[in-house]
N, CA, C and O of each residue as an XYZ file, in Angstrom:
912
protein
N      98.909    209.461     25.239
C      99.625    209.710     26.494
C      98.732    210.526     27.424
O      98.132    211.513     26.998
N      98.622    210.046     28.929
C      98.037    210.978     29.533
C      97.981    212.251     30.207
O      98.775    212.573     31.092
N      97.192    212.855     29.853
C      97.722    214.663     29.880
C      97.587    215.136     31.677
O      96.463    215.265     32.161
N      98.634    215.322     32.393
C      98.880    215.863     33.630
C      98.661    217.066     33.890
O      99.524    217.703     33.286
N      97.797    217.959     34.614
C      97.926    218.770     35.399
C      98.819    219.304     36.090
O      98.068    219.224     37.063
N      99.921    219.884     36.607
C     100.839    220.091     37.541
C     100.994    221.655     37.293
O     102.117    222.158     37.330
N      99.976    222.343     37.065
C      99.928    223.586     37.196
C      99.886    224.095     38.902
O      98.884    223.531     39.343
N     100.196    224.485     39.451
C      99.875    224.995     40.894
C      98.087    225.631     41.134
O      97.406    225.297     42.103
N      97.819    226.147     40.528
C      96.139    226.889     40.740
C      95.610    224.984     40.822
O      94.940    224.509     41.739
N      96.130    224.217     39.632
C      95.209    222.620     39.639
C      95.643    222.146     41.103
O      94.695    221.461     41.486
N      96.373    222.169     41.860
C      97.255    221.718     42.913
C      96.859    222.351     43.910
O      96.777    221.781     44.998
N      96.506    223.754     43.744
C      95.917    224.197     45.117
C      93.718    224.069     45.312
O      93.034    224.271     46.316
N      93.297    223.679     43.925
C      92.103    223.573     43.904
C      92.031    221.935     44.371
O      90.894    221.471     44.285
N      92.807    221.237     44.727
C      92.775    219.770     44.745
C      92.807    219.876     46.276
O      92.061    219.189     46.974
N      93.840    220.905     46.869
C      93.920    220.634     48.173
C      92.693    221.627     48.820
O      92.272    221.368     49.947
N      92.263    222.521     48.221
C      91.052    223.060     48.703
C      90.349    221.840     49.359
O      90.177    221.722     50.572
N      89.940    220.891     48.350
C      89.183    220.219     48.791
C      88.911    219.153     49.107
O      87.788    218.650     49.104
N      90.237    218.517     49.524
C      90.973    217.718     50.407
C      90.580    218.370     52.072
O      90.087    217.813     53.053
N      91.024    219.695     51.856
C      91.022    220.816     53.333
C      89.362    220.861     53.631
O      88.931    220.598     54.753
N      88.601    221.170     52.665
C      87.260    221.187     53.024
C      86.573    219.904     53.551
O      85.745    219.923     54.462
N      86.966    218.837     52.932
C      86.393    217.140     53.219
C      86.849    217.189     55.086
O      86.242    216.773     56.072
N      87.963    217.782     54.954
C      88.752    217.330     56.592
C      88.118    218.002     57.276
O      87.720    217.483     58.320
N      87.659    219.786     56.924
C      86.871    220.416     57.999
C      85.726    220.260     58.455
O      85.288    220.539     59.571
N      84.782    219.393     56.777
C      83.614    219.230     57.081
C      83.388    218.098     58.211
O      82.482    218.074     59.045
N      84.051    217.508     58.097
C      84.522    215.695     59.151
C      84.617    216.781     60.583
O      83.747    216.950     61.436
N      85.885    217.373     60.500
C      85.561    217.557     62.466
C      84.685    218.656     62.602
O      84.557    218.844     63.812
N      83.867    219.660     61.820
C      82.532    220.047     62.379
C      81.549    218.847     62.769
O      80.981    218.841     63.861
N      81.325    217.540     61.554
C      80.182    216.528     62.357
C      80.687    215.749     63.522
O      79.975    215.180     64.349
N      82.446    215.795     63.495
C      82.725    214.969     64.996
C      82.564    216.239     66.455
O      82.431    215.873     67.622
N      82.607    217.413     66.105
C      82.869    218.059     67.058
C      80.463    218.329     67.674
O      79.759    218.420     68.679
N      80.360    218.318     66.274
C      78.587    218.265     66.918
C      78.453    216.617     67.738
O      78.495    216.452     68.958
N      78.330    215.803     66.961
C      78.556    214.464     67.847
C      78.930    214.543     69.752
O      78.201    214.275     70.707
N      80.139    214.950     69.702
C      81.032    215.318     70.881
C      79.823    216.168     71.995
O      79.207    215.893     73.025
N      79.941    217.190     71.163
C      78.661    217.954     71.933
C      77.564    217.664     72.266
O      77.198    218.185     73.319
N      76.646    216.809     71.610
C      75.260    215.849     71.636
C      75.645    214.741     72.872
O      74.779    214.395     73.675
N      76.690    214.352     72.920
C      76.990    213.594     74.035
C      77.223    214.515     75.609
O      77.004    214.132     76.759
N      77.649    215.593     75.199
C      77.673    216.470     76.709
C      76.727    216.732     77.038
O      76.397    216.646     78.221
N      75.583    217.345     75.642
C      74.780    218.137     75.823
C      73.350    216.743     76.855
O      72.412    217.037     77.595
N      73.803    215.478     76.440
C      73.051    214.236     76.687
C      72.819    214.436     78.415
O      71.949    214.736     79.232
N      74.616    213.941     78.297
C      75.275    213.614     79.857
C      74.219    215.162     80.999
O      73.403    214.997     81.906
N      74.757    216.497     80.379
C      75.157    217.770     81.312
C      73.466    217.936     81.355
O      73.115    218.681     82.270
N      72.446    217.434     80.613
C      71.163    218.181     79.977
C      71.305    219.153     79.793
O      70.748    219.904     80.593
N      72.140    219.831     78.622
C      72.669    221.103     78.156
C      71.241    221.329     77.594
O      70.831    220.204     77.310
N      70.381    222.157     77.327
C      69.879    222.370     75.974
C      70.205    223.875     75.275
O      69.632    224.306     74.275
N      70.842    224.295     75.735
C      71.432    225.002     75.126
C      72.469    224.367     73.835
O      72.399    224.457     72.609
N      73.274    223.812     74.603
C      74.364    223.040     73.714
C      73.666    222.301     71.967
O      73.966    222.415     70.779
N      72.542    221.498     72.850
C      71.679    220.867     72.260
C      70.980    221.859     71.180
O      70.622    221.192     70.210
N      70.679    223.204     71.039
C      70.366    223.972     70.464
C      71.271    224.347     69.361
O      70.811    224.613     68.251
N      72.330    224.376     69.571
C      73.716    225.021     69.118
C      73.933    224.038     67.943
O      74.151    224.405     66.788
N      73.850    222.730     68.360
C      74.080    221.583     67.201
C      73.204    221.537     66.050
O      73.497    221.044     64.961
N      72.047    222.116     66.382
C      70.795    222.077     65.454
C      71.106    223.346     64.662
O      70.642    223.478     63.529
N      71.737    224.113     65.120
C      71.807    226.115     64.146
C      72.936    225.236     63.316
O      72.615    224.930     62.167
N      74.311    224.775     63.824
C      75.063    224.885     63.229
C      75.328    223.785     61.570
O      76.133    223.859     60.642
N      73.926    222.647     61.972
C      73.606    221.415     60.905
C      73.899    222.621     59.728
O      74.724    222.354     58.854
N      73.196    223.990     59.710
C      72.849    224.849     58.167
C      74.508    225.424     58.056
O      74.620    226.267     57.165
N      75.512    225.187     58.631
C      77.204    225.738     58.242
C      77.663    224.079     57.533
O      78.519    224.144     56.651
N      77.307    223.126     57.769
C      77.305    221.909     57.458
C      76.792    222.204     56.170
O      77.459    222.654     55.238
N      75.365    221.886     56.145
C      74.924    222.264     54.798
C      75.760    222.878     53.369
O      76.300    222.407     52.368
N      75.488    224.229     53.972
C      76.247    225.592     52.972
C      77.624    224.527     52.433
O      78.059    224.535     51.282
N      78.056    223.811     53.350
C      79.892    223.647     53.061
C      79.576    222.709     52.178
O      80.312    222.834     51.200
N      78.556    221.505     52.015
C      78.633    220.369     51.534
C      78.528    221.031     50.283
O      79.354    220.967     49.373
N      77.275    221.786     50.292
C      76.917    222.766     49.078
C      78.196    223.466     48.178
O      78.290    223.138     46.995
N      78.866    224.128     48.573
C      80.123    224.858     48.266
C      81.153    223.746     47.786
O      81.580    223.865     46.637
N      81.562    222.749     48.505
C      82.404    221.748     47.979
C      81.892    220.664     46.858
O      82.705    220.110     46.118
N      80.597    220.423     46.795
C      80.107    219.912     45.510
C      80.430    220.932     44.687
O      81.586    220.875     44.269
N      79.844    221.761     44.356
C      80.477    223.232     43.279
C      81.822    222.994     42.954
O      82.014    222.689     41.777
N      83.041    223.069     43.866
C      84.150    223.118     43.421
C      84.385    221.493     42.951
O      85.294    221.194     42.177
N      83.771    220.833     43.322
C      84.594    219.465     42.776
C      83.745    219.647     41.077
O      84.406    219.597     40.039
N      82.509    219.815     41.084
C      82.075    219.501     39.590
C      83.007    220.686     38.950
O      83.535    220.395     37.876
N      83.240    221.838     39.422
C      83.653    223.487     38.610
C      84.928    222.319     37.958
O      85.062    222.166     36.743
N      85.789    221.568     38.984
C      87.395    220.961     38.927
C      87.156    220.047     37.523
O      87.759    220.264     36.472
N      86.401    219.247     37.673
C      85.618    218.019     36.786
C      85.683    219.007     35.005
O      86.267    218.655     33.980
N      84.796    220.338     35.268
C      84.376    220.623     33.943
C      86.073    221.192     33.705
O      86.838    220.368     33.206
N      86.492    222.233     33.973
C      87.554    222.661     33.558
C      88.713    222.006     33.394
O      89.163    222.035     32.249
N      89.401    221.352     34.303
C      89.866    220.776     34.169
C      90.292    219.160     33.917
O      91.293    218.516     34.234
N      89.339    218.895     33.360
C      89.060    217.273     33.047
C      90.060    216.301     33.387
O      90.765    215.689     32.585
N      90.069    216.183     34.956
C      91.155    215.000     35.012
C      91.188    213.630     34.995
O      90.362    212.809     35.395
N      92.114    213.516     34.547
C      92.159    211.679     34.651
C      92.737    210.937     35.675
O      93.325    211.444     36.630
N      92.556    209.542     35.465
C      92.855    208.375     35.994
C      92.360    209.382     37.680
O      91.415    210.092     38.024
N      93.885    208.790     38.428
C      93.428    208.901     40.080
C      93.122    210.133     40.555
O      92.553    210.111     41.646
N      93.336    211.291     40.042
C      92.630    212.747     39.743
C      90.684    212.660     39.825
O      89.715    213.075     40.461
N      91.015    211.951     38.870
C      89.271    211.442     38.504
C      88.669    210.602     39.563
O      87.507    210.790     39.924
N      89.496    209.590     40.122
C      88.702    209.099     40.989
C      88.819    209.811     42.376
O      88.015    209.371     43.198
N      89.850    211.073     42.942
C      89.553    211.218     43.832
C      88.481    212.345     43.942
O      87.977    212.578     45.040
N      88.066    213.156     42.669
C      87.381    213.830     43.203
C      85.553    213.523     42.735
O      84.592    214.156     43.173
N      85.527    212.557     41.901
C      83.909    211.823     42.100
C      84.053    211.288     43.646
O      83.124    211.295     44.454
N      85.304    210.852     43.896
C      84.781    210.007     45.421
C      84.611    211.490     46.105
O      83.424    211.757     45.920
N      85.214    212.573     46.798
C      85.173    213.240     46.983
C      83.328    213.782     47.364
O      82.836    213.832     48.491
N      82.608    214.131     46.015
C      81.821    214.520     46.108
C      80.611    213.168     46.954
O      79.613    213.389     47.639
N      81.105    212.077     46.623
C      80.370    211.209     47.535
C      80.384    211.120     48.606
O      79.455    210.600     49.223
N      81.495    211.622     49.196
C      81.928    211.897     50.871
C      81.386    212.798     51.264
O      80.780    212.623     52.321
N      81.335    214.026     50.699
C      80.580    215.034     50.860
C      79.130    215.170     51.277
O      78.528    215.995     51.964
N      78.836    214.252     50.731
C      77.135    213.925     50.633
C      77.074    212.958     51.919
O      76.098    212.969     52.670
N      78.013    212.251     52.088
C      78.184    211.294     53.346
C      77.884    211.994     54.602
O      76.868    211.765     55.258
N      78.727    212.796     54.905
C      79.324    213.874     55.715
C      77.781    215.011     56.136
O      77.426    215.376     57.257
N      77.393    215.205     55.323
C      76.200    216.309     55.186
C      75.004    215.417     55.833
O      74.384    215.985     56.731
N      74.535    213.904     55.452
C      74.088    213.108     56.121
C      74.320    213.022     57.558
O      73.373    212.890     58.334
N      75.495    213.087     57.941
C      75.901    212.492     59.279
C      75.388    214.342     60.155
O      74.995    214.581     61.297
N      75.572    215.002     59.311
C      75.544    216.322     60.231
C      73.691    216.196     60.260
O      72.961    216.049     61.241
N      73.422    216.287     59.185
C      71.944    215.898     59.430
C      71.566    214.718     60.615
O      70.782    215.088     61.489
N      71.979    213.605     60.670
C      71.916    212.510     62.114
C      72.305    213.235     63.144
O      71.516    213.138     64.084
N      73.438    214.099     63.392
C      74.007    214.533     64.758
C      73.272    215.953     64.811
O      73.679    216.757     65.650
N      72.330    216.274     64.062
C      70.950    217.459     64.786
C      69.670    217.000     64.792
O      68.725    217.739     65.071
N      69.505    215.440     64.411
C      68.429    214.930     64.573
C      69.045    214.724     66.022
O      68.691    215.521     66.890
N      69.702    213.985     66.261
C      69.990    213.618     67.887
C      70.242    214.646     68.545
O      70.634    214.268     69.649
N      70.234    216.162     68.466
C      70.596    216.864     69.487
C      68.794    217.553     69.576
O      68.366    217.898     70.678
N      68.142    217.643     68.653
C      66.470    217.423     68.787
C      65.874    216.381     69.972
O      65.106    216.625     70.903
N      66.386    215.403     69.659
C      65.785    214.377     70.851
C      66.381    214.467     72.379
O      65.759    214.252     73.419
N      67.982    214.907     72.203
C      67.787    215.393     73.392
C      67.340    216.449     73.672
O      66.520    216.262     74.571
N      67.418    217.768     73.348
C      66.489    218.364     73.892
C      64.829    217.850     74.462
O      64.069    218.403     75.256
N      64.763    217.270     74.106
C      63.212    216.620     74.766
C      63.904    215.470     75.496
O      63.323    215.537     76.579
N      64.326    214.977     75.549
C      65.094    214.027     76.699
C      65.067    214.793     78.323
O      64.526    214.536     79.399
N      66.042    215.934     77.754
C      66.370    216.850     79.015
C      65.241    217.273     79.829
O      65.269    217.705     80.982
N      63.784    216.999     78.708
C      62.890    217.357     79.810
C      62.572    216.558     80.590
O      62.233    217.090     81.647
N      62.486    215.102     80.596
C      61.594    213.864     81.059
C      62.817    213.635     82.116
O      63.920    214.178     82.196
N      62.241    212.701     82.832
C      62.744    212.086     83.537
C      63.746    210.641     83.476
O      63.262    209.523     83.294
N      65.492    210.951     83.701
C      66.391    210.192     83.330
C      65.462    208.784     83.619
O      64.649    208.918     84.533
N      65.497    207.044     82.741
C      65.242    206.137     83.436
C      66.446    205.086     83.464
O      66.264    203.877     83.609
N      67.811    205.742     83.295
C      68.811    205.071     83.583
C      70.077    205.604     83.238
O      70.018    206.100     82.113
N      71.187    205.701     83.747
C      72.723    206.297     83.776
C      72.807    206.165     81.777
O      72.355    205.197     81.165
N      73.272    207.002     81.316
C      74.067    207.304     79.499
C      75.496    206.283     79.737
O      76.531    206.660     80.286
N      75.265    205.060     79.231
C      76.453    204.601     79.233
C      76.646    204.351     77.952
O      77.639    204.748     77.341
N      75.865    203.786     77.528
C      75.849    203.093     75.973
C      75.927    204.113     74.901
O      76.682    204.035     73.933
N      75.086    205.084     75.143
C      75.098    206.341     73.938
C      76.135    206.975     73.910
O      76.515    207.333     72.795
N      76.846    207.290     74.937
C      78.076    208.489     74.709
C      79.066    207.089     74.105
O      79.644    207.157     73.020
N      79.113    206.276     74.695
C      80.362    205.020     74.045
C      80.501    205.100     72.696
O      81.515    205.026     72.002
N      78.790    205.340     72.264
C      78.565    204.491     70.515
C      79.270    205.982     70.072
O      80.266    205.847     69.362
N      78.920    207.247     70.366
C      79.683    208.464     69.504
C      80.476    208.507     69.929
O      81.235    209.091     69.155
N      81.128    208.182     71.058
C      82.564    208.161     71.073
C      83.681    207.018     69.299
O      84.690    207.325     68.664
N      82.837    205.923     69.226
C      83.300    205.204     68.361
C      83.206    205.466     67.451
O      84.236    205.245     66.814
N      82.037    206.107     66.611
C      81.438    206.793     65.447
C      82.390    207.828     65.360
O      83.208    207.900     64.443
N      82.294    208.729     66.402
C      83.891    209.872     65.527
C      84.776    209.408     65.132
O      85.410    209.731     64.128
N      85.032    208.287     66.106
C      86.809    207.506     65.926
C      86.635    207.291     64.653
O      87.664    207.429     63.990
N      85.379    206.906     63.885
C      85.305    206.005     62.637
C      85.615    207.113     61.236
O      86.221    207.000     60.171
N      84.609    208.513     62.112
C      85.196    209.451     61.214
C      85.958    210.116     60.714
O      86.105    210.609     59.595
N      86.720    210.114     62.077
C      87.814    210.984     61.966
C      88.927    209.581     61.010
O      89.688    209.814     60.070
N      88.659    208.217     61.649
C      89.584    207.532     60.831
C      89.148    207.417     59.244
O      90.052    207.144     58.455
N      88.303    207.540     58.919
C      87.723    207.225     57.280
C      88.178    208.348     56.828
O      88.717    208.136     55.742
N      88.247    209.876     57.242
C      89.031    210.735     56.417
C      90.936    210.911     56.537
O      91.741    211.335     55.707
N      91.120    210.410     57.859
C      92.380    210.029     57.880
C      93.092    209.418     56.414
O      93.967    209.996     55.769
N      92.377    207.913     56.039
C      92.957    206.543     55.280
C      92.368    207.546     53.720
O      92.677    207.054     52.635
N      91.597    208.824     53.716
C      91.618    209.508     52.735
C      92.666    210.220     52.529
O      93.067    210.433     51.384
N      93.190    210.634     53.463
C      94.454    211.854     53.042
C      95.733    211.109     53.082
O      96.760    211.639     52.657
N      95.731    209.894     53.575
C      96.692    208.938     53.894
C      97.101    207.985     52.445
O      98.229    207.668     52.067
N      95.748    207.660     51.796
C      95.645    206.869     51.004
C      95.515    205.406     51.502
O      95.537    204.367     50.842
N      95.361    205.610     52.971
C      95.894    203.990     53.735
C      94.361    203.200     53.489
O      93.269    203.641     53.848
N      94.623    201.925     52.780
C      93.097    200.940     53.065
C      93.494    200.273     54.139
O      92.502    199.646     54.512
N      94.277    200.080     54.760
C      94.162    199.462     55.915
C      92.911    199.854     57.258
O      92.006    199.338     57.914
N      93.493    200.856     57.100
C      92.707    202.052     57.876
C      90.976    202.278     57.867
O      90.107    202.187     58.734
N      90.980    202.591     56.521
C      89.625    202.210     56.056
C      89.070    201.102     56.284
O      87.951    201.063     56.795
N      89.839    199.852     55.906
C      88.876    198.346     56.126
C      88.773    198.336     57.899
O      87.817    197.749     58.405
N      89.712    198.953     58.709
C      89.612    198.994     60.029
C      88.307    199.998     60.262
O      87.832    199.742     61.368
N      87.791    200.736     59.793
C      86.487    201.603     59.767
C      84.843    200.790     59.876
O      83.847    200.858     60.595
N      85.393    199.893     58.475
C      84.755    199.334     57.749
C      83.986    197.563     59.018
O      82.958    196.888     59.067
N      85.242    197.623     59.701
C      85.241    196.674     60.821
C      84.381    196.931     61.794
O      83.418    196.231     62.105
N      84.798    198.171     62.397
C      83.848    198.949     63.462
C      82.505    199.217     63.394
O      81.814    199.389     64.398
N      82.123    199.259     62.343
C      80.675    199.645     61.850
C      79.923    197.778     62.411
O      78.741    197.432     62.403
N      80.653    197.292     62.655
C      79.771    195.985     63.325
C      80.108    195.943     64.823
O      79.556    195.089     65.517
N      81.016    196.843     65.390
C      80.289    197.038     66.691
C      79.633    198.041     66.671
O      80.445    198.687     67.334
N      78.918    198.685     66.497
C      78.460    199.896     66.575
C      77.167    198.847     66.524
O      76.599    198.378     67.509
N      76.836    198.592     65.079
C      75.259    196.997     65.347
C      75.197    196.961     66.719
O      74.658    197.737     67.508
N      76.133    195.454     66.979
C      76.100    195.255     68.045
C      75.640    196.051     69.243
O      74.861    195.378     69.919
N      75.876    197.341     69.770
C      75.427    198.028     70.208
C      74.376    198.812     70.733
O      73.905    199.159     71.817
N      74.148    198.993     69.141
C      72.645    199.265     68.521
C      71.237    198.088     69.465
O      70.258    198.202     70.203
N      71.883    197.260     68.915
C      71.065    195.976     69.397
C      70.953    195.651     70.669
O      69.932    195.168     71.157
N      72.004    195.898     71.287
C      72.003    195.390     72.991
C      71.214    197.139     73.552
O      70.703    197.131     74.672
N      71.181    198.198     72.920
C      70.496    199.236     73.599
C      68.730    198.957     73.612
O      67.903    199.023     74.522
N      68.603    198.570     71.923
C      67.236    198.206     72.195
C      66.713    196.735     72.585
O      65.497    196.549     72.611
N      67.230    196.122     72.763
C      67.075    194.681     73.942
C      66.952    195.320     75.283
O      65.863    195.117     75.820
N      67.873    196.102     76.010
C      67.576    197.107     76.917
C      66.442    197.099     77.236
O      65.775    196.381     77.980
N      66.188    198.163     76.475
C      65.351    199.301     76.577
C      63.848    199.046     76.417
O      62.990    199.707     77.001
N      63.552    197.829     75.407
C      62.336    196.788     75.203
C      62.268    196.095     76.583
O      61.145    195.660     76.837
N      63.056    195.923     77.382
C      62.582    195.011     78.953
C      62.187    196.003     79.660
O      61.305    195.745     80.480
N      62.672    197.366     79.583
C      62.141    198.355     79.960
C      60.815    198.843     80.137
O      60.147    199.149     81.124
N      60.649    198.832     79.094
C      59.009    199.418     78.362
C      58.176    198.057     78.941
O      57.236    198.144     79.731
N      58.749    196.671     78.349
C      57.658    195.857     79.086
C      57.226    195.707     80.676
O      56.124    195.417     81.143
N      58.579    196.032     81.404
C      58.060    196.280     82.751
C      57.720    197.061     83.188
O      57.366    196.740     84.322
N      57.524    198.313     82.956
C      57.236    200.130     83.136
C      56.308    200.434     81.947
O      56.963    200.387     80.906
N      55.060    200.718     81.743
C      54.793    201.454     80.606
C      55.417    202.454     80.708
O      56.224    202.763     79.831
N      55.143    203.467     82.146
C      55.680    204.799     82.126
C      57.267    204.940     81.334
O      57.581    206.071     80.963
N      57.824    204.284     81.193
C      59.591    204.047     80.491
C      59.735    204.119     78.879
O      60.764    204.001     78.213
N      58.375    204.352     78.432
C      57.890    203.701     77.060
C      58.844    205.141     76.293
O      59.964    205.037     75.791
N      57.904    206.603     76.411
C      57.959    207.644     75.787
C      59.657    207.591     75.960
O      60.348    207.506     74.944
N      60.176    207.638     77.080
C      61.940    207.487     77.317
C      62.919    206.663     76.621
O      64.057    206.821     76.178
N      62.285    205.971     76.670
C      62.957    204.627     75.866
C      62.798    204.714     74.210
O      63.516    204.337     73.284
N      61.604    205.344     74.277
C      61.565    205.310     72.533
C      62.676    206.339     71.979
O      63.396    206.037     71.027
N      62.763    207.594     72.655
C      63.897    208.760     72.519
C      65.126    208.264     72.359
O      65.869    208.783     71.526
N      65.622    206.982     73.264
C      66.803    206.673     73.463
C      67.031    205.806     71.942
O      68.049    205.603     71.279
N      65.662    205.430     71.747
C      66.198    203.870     71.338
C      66.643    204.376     69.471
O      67.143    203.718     68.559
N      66.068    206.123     69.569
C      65.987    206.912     67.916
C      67.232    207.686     67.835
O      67.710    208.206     66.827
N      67.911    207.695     69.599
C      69.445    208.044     69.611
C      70.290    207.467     68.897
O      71.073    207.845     68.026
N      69.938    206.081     69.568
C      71.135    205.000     69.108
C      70.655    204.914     67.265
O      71.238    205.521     66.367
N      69.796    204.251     67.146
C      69.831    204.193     65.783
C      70.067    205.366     64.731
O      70.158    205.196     63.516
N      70.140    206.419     65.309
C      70.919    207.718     64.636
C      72.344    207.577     64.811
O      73.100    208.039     63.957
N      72.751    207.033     65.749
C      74.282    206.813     65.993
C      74.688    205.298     64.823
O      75.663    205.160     64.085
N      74.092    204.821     64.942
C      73.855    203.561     64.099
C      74.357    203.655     62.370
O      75.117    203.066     61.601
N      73.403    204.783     62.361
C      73.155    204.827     60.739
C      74.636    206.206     60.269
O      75.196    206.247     59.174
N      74.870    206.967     61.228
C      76.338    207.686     60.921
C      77.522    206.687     60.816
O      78.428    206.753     59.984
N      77.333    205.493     62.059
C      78.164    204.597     61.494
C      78.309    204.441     60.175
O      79.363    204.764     59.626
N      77.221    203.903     59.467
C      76.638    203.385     57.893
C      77.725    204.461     57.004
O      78.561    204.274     56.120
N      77.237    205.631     57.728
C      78.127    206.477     56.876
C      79.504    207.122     56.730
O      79.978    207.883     55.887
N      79.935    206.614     57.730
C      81.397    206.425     57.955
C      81.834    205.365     57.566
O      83.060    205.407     57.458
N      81.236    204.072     57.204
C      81.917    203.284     56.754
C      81.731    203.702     55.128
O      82.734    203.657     54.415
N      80.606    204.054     54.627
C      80.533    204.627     53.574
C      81.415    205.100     52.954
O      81.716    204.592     51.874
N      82.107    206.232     53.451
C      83.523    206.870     53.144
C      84.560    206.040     53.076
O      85.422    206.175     52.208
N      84.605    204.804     54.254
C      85.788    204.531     53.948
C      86.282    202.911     52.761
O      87.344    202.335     52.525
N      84.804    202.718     52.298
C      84.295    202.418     51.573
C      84.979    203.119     49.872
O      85.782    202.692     49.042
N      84.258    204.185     49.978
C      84.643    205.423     48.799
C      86.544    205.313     48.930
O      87.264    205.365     47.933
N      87.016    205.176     50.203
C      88.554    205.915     50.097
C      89.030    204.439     49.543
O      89.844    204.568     48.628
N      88.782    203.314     49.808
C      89.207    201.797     48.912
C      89.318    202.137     47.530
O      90.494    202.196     47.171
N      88.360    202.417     46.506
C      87.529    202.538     45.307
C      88.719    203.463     44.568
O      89.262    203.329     43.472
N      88.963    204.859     46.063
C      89.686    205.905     44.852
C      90.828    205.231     44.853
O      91.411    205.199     43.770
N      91.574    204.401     46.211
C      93.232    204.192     45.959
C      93.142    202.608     44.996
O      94.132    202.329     44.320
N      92.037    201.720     44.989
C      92.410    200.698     44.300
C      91.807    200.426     43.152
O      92.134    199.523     42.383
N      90.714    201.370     42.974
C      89.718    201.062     41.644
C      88.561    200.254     41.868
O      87.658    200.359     41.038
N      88.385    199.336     42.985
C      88.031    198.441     42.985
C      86.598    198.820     44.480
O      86.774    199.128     45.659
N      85.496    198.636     43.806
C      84.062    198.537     44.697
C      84.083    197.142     45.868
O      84.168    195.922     45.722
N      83.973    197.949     46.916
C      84.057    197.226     47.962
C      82.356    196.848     48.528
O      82.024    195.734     48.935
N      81.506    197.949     48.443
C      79.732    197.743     48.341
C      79.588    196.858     48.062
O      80.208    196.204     47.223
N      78.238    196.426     49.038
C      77.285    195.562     48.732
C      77.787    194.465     48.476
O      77.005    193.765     47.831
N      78.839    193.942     48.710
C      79.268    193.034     49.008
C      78.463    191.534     49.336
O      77.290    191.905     49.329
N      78.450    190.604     49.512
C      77.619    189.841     50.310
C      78.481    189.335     51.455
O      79.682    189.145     51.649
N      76.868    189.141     52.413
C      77.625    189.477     53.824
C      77.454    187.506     54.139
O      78.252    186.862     54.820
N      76.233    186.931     53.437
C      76.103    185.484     53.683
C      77.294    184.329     52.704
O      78.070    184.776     51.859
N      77.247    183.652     52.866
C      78.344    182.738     51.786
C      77.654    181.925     50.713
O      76.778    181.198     51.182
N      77.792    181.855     49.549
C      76.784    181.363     48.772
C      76.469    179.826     48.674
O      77.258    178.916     48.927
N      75.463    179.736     48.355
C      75.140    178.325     48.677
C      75.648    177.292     47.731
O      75.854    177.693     46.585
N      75.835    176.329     47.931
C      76.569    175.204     47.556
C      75.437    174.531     46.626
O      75.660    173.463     46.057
């Protein structure tokens, strides 16, 4: 028979870090947010601020791995116990990634802010506008348990491509008609694909939140149809 937990200390160490997964999510949506003002306003200050705060990111990912393995050894749980907090620590690591992408991009703008704009921010603030949505929804369909939610995550991460792709199609007609556009364009074009690859990792999570509510690996999937 399987042995349950329902001690309260097991119940409040579960929601610890449930609470920590959620805070770590809107510190990388709230740096994101900012990398886009700091884009738009040429903050570099702002732009500065995102880069100190990547190491409170860090520390947390750090601290919440600890408590999920401390949860793991002591209290050895099973079945959906077990799977939420291995997924857990994979989100974690997700999350710590993405804060790492959203101070690589507040690096480039700061050197952005110095050069000279060679065209209006339409495309970049859009793509993090969508990328939070993705984050904030992939930990949502975690606390929710909803896969709907998640496979809707999981959806978005192909416009975000899309995106990706029409910035550097851009930005390549650019450079070929302007050398001077080259150094600008290359900045932009290491934006987007930083915005790109947080996608990756937001779908990642919501990826992980399928796995804990159904058991079942949604990865690596194949994306072509097999041949006949």
């Amino acid at each position: 028979m399987e042995k349950r937990h329902t001690s309260a200390e097991y119940e409040r160490e579960l929601q610890e870090i449930k609470d920590g997964l959620l805070y770590l999510g809107a510190l990388t949506e709230t740096a994101l947010e900012r990398g886009s003002v700091a884009l738009l306003e040429r903050n570099a200050e702002l732009a500065r601020k995102i880069v100190c705060d990547d190491d409170v990111i860090d520390r947390l990912d750090v601290e919440l791995e600890e408590k999920c393995i401390r949860l793991l050894a002591l209290r050895q749980p099973a079945a959906r116990d077990l799977r939420f907090i291995t997924t857990a620590i994979k989100i974690t690591g997700h999350l710590e990634r993405i804060g790492d992408m959203a101070a690589k991009i507040a690096e480039k703008v700061l050197i952005l802010n110095e050069l000279p704009s060679i065209k209006p921010y339409i495309d970049l603030p859009r793509m993090a506008e969508i990328v939070r949505g993705m984050i904030h929804k992939s930990l949502d369909a975690l606390v929710r348990e909803d896969v709907g939610l998640a496979q809707k995550v999981r959806e978005e991460d192909t416009v975000i491509d899309q995106l990706n792709d029409q910035v550097f199609r851009e930005l390549l007609t650019f450079m070929m008609e302007d050398p001077h556009k080259i150094q600008v364009s290359l900045y932009i074009m290491q934006i987007s694909k930083n915005l790109e690859r947080i996608a990756d990792h937001a779908e990642g999570i919501a990826d992980m939140v399928i796995y804990m509510v159904t058991g079942k690996s949604v990865r690596h999937q194949p994306t072509c149809p097999e041949s006949k």
